[in-house]
Every structure is written in structure tokens, then in C-alpha cells.
N, C-alpha and C positions, 0 to 999 in steps of 0.2 A: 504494500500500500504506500502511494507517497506522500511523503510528506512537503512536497516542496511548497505547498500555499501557506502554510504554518509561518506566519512573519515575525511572531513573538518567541524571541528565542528560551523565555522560559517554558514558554507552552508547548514548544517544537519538545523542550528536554522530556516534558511530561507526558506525553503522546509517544514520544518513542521508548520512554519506560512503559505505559500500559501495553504499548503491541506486542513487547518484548516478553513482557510480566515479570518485569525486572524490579522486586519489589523495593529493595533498597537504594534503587535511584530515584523513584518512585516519592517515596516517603522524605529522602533528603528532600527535596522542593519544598514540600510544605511547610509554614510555622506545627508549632506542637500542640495549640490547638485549634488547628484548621476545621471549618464547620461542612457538613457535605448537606444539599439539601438533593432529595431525588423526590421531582416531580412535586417541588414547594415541599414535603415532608424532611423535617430536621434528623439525619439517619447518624450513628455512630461514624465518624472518619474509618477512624482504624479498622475496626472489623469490618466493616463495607470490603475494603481494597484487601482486606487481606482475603480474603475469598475470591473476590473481582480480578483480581491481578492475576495472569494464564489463562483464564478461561472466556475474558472478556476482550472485544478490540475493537476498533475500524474498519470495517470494510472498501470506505470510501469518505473523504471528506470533499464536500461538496459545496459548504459556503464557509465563508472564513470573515467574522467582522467584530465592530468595536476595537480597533487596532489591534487585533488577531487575538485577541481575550475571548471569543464565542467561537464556538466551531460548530455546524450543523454537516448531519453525514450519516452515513449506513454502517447498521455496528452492529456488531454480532456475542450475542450470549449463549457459554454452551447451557445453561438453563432456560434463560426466557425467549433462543432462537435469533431471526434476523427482525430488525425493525428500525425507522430511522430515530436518530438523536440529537439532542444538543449535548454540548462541554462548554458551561461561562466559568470562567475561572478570573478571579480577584484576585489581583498579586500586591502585596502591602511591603511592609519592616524590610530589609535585606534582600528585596526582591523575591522571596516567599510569597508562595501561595496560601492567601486568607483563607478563601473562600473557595467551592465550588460546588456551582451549579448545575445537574443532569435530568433528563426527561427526555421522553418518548416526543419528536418532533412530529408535524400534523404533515 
């Protein structure tokens, strides 16, 4: 999958840790307590990704906005299957990631 539309290079780092399921580069990004919300619901960070991480990814990224902070695209779950998504991600302190926001895109 490529990643060349990824203009923010933290979000490039973070995207090619999920596709990878490279948890530990993954996790360095984030502050320590980075808030995950999936589809407006506030979900644990940590245990989200540690399950999410190999078994989750891109299939395609398809829009790329908000100075490459959003990403809309086709993503594939080995549990919930193919469907499309967003990734908003908030990057604050140290250029860490606050924040991120995921769902089911229409």
C-alpha cells in the first residue's frame, strides 16, 4: 500500500507502524496519555492497539486533509472484515500524538 500522499511526517511514521504492526514504533508516537475515540466513543488507547496492531491496516488511502492530520481510505480488519475509514490524529507537546480519531467513513 503506498504511502506517498501521507504529507505529515509524523502520521507517514504512524501508518507505516500500523501496516507493519510494529507495535513499538507505534506506541513511541504517542504522548502516554493519548485519548483514542472510535466512532465518537472514548475507547482505552493501549489495549485498542495492542490487539489492533497485525491484524489491522490500509488497504488504500484515498483522501488525505487538514495538513495531512485526516486520512480517509479502505482498511481492512481480520475481525470486523473490509470497510472504508477515517484516521484524525492531533499531534501536540514534542510533536506527539494527543489525540486520535477513527470510524467507519460513509
Amino acid at each position: 500500500m503506498n504511502t506517498e500522499k501521507l504529507t505529515n511526517p509524523v502520521v507517514k511514521q504512524a501508518i507505516d507502524a500500523l501496516q507493519s504492526g510494529d507495535k513499538q514504533a507505534w506506541f513511541s508516537l504517542f504522548t502516554n496519555d493519548a485519548q483514542l475515540f472510535d466512532d465518537g466513543n472514548k475507547m482505552d488507547f493501549k489495549s485498542f492497539f495492542e490487539k489492533a496492531l497485525g491484524h489491522e491496516r490500509f488497504t488504500s488511502i484515498d483522501k488525505v486533509e487538514q495538513n495531512g492530520l485526516h486520512l480517509y481510505g479502505k482498511f481492512h480488519s481480520d475481525q470486523w472484515g473490509d470497510f472504508k475509514t477515517y484516521f484524525k490524529f492531533t499531534i501536540g507537546a514534542g510533536n506527539k500524538i494527543s489525540k486520535l480519531e477513527i470510524g467507519q467513513a460513509g
